[in-house]
C-alpha positions in Angstrom: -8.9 4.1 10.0 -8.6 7.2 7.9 -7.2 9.0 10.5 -3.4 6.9 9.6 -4.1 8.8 6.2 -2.3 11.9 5.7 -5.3 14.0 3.9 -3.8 14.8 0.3 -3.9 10.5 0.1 -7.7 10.0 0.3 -8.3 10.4 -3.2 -7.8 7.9 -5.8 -5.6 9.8 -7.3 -2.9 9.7 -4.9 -1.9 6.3 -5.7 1.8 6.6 -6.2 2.1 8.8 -3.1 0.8 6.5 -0.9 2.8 4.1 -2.6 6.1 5.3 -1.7 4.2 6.1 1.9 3.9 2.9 2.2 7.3 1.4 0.9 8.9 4.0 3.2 7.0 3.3 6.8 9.2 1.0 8.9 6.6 -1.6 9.4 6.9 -5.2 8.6 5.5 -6.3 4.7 1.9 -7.6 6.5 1.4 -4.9 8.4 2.2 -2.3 5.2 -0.3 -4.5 3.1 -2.9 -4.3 5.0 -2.8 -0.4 5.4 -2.5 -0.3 1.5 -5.8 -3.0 1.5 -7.4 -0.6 3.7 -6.7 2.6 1.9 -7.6 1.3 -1.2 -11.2 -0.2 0.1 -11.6 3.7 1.8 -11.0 5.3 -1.1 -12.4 2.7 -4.3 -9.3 2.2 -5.6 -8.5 -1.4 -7.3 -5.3 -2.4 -6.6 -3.4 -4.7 -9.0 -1.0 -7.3 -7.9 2.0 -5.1 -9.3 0.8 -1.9 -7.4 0.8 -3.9 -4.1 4.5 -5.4 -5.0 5.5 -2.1 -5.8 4.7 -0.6 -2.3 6.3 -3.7 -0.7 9.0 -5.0 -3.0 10.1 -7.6 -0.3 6.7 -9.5 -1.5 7.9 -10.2 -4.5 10.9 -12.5 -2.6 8.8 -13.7 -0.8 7.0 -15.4 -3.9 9.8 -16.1 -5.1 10.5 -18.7 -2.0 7.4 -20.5 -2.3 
């Protein structure tokens, strides 16, 4: 899996870089979550739920709906 990782991103300290990675890939909201899950478990990081709604906004709509 780390191979979808550009290499500056695998450190836990790249968290708002991947971020707007993430935001800006033109895949649909599941698909973007689970490569932020996945990047996150590779490199430790513990996501919050506003992290993940910040790399996909269109979360946050969808919440809204339920």
């Amino acid at each position: 899996m780390t191979e979808f990782f550009p290499p500056t991103f695998m450190t836990p300290h790249a968290l708002d870089d991947v971020i707007d990675w993430i935001r800006s890939l033109p895949l649909d909201s599941v698909d973007r979550k689970e490569l932020l899950m996945d990047w996150a478990s590779i490199v430790g990081v513990s996501l919050s739920g506003e992290d993940v709604l910040r790399a996909i906004p269109e979360l946050r709509e969808e919440e809204g709906r339920r």
